[in-house]
N, C-alpha and C positions, 0 to 999 in steps of 0.2 A: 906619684899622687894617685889615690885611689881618685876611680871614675864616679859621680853622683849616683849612686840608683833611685830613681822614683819611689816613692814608699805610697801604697793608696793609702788612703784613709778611714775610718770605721764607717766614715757616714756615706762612702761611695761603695764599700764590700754589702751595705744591709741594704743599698738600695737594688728595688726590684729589677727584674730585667725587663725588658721595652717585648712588650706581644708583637710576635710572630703576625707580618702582614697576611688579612683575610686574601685567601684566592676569591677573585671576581665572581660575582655569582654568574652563570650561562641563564640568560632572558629564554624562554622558547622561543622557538622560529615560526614567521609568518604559517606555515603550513601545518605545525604542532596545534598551534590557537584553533586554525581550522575545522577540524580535527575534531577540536578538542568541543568545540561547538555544534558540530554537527550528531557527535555520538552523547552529549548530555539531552540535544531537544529530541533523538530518536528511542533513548532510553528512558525518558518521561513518558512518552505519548505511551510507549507499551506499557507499562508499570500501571501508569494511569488507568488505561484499558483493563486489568487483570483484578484493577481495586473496586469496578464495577462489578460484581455480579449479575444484575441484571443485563448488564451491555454481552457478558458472556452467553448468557443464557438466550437471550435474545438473537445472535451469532447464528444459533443453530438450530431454535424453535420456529424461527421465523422461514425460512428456506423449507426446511423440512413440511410443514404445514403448506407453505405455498405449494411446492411440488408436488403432495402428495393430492391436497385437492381439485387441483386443475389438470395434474396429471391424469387422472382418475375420473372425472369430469366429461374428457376430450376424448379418452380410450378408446371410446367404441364406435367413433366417428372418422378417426385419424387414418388414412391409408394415404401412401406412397407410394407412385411407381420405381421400381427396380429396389425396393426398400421395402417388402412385405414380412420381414423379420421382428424390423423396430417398431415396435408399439410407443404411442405418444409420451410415456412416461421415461420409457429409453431416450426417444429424442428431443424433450423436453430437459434432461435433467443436465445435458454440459450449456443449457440456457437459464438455470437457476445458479449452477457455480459461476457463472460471468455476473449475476445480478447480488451473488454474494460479495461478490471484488467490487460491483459497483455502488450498491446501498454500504459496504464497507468504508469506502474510500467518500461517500456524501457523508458520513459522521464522522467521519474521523478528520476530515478536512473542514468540517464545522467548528474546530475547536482554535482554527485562523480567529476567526472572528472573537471567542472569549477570551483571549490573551491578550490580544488587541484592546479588549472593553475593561479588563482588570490592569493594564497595564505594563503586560509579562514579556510581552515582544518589543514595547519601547526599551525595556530596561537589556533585551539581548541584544536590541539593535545597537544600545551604545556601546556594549563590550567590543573588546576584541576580535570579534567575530564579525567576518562580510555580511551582506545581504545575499551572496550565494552558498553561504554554507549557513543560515539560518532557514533560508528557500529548502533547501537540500536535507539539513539535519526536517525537517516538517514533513519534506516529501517523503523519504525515509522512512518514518516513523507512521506515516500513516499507509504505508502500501505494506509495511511489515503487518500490521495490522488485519489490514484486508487478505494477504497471502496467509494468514493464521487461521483467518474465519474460513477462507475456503477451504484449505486445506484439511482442516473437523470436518467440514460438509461431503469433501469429497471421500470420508470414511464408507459412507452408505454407496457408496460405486456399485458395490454388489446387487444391493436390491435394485436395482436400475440399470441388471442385467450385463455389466461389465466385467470382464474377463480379466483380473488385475496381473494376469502372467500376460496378456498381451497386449498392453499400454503402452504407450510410446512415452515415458514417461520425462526423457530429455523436450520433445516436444511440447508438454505439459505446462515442465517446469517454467520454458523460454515465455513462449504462451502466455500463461500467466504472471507473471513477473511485468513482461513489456506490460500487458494489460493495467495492474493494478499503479503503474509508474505512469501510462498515460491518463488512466482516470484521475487519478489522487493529483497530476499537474495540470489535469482542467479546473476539478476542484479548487485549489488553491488558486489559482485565477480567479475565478471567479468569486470566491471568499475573502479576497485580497480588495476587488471591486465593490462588492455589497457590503452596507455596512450594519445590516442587523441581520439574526438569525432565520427572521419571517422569511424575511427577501432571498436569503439565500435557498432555504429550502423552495420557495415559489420559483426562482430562477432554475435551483436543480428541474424540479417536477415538469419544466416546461420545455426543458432543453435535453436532459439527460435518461430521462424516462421513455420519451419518444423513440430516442435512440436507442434503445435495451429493447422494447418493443417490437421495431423494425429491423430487428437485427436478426431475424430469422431464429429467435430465441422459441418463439412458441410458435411462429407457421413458418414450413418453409418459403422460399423462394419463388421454388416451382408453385405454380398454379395459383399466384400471387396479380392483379391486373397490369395490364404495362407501366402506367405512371409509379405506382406503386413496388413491383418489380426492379424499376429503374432506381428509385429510392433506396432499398434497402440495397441493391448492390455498390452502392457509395458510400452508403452509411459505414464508415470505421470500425465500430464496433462490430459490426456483421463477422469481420478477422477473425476476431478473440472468440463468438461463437463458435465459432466452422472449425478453428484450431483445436479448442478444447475437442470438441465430437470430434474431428479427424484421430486427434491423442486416445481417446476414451476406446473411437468404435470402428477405427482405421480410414482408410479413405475412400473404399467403396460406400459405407453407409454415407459418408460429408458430402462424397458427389451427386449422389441420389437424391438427396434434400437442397442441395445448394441449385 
């Protein structure tokens, strides 16, 4: 006897074939999101920055006029012991690049506060993204800012007497960097606590201006009265002074003024 062979049928040869199962899509990883959050709010704030003209302009108009007429001002009054070289505009000017990083970092960390009032920071707080890499992508984003406007500013080095083949320019760099990362995370503190734009600037002006002042920015140290003396050698910011001039004009001009 022959054995039965199965015969298919017409209507099971035209039926289609069954799809090939999707491979799983890969979700990213807690630290991709991260990531991924902190380099969108750090590439906004700069973008942002760059669609202002005036904010540009201002960057660099503003500095330059300040140094130039206080510099100029104070010149023929300014002496230093052990420092009869630097004239006031010399040691005046690594205390306008700290004030660049610092008026830098007070507007650019004003902009906590309108994303806050438009809404922008609710809508990031609920993604994916921490409250430390939204902190972080902000912080970021506003000290890059700050290290761009100095950076322009410190073009004019030259006329303010500085020797750009003898800069210590890794010192510089550290310098400012810590600098613009601890101003821009006071700002944001305190941007985070005030809840309008008045208050914030009224809070900078009263906190953060005193400090840039005292900070051996425009008088030294020396020849400073004792309460006063004692003050600014505590004052934080005083570092980022005396750093930047130690980078710019070595350490015999920082110690002669410090």
């Amino acid at each position: 006897m022959s054995a039965d062979i199965p015969v298919a049928s017409s209507s099971s040869l035209d039926a289609p074939a069954a799809p090939a199962a999707e491979a799983p899509r890969r979700e990213p990883g807690t630290l991709a999101l991260q990531w991924a959050t902190v380099r969108v709010l750090l590439s906004r704030d700069v973008v942002r920055f760059f669609r202002q003209p005036s904010r540009v302009i201002g960057a660099l108009a503003q500095p330059i006029l300040f140094w130039f007429v206080i510099g100029s001002g104070f010149a023929g009054s300014f002496r230093v012991e052990g420092a009869q070289g630097l004239g006031y505009q010399q040691f005046f000017f690594p205390g306008v690049v700290t004030m660049v990083v610092l008026f830098s970092a007070i507007f650019a960390t004003i902009t906590v506060i309108e994303d806050r009032k438009e809404g922008f920071l609710q809508a990031v707080l609920a993604g994916p993204g921490s409250r430390l890499a939204v902190v972080l992508g902000k912080a970021l984003g506003s000290s890059s800012i700050a290290l761009m406007q100095a950076s322009l500013f410190l073009l004019f080095a030259p006329l303010a007497g500085v020797d750009v083949k003898a800069v210590d320019y890794p010192l510089l760099a550290a310098v400012m960097v810590l600098s613009a990362l601890a101003l821009t995370g006071m700002g944001m503190a305190l941007a985070w606590w005030v809840k309008s734009s008045a208050g914030y600037h009224a809070v900078m002006s009263l906190v953060m201006l005193p400090m840039w002042v005292l900070s051996g920015a425009m008088f030294p140290v020396k020849g400073a009265g004792p309460v006063l003396s004692w003050v600014m050698t505590l004052n934080p910011m005083r570092f980022s002074v005396e750093g930047v001039r130690r980078a710019l004009y070595g350490a015999q001009a920082s110690m002669a003024v410090g």
